[in-house]
N, C-alpha and C positions, 0 to 999 in steps of 0.2 A: 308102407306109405305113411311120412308122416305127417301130422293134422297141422295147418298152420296153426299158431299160438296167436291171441289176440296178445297189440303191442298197448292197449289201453281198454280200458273198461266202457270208452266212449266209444269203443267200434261195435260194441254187441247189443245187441237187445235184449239177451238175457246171460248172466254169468253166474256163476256156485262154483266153490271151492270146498268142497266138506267132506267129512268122514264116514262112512258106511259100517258101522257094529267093526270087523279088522279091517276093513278096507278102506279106500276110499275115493271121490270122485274130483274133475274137474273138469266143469261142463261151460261151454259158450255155445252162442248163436251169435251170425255175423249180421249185422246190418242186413239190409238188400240194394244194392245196385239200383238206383233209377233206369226202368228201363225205356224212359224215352230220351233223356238226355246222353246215359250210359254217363258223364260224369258224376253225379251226385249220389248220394245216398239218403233212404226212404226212414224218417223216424215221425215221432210222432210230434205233432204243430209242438209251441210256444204258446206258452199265454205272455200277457204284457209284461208280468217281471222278468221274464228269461227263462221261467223254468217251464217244463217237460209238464203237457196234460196228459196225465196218463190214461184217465178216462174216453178221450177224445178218438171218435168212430172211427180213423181213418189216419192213413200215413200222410206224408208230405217229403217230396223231395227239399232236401236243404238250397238245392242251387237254382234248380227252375219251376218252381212250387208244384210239380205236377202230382196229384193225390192220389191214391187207392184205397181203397177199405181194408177192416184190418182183417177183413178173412183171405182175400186176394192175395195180400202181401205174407201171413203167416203160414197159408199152406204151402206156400213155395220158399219157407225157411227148413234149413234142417241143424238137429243139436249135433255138436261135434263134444265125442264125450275123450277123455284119457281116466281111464280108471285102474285099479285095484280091487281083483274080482272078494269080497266077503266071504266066500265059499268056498274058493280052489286057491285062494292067493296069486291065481295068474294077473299078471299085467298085460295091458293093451291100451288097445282105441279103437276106437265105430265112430259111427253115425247112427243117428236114428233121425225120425219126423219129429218135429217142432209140434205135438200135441200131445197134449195131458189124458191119459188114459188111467181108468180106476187098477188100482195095483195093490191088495191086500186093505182094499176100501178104504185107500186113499188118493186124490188126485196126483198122479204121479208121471215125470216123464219117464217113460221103461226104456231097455236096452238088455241086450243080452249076452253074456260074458261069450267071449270065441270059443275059452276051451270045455268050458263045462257045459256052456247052454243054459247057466242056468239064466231067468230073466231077474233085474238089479233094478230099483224103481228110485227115483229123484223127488222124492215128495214136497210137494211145496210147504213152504217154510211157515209155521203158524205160530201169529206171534202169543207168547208166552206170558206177556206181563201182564196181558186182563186176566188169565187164572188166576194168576201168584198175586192179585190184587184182591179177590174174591177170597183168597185162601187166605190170607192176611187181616182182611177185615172183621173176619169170626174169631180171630185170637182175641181182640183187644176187650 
């Protein structure tokens, strides 16, 4: 079975494309389907310039503004992964749930390669440049 591929970055709620130590992943979540209109799809409001509140409790249909919270709409996402097992070099695809679970005590979306079993963790990305700002500042 193969995974649909997102045809733009705007269809997903979440996308990564990266490297795992030999392997490596690339992972989406689709939108959600409005399910009172079944035309639109569920993202998060606008504020007044146009851009995306990330912050913001709760979904919104794009077409008939109908809302949900974002736990509603999140536990009924699932990640669709294509990977490159680190361990056995097998290639594949799954699924897994749409929830971040601790994975060598980091938040991480898990998944678990077919052939080996073994479990592959998606860590969320932690940005780097306040270290390397703190570590720079003690040179000078």
């Amino acid at each position: 079975m193969a995974l649909k591929k997102p045809d733009s970055v705007e269809e997903c709620v979440y996308f990564t494309n990266r490297i795992i130590d030999s392997g490596r992943a690339m992972a989406w979540v689709f939108r959600k389907e409005c399910p009172k209109c079944k035309k639109g799809i569920m993202g998060k409001p606008q504020k007044k310039g146009g851009k995306v509140d990330k912050k913001a409790e709760h979904y919104v249909c794009y077409s008939c503004g109908y809302t949900e919270s974002n736990e509603q709409v999140e536990n009924s996402l699932v990640i669709n992964v294509e990977y490159k097992c680190p361990h056995c070099g097998n290639e594949g695809e799954t699924t897994t749930e749409y929830r971040r679970k601790t994975f060598e005590g980091v938040p991480s979306y898990v998944f678990e390669c077919q052939k080996c079993r073994k479990k592959i963790g998606l860590t969320k990305k932690l940005k780097e440049s306040k270290k390397k700002g703190k570590e720079n500042a003690g040179e000078e």
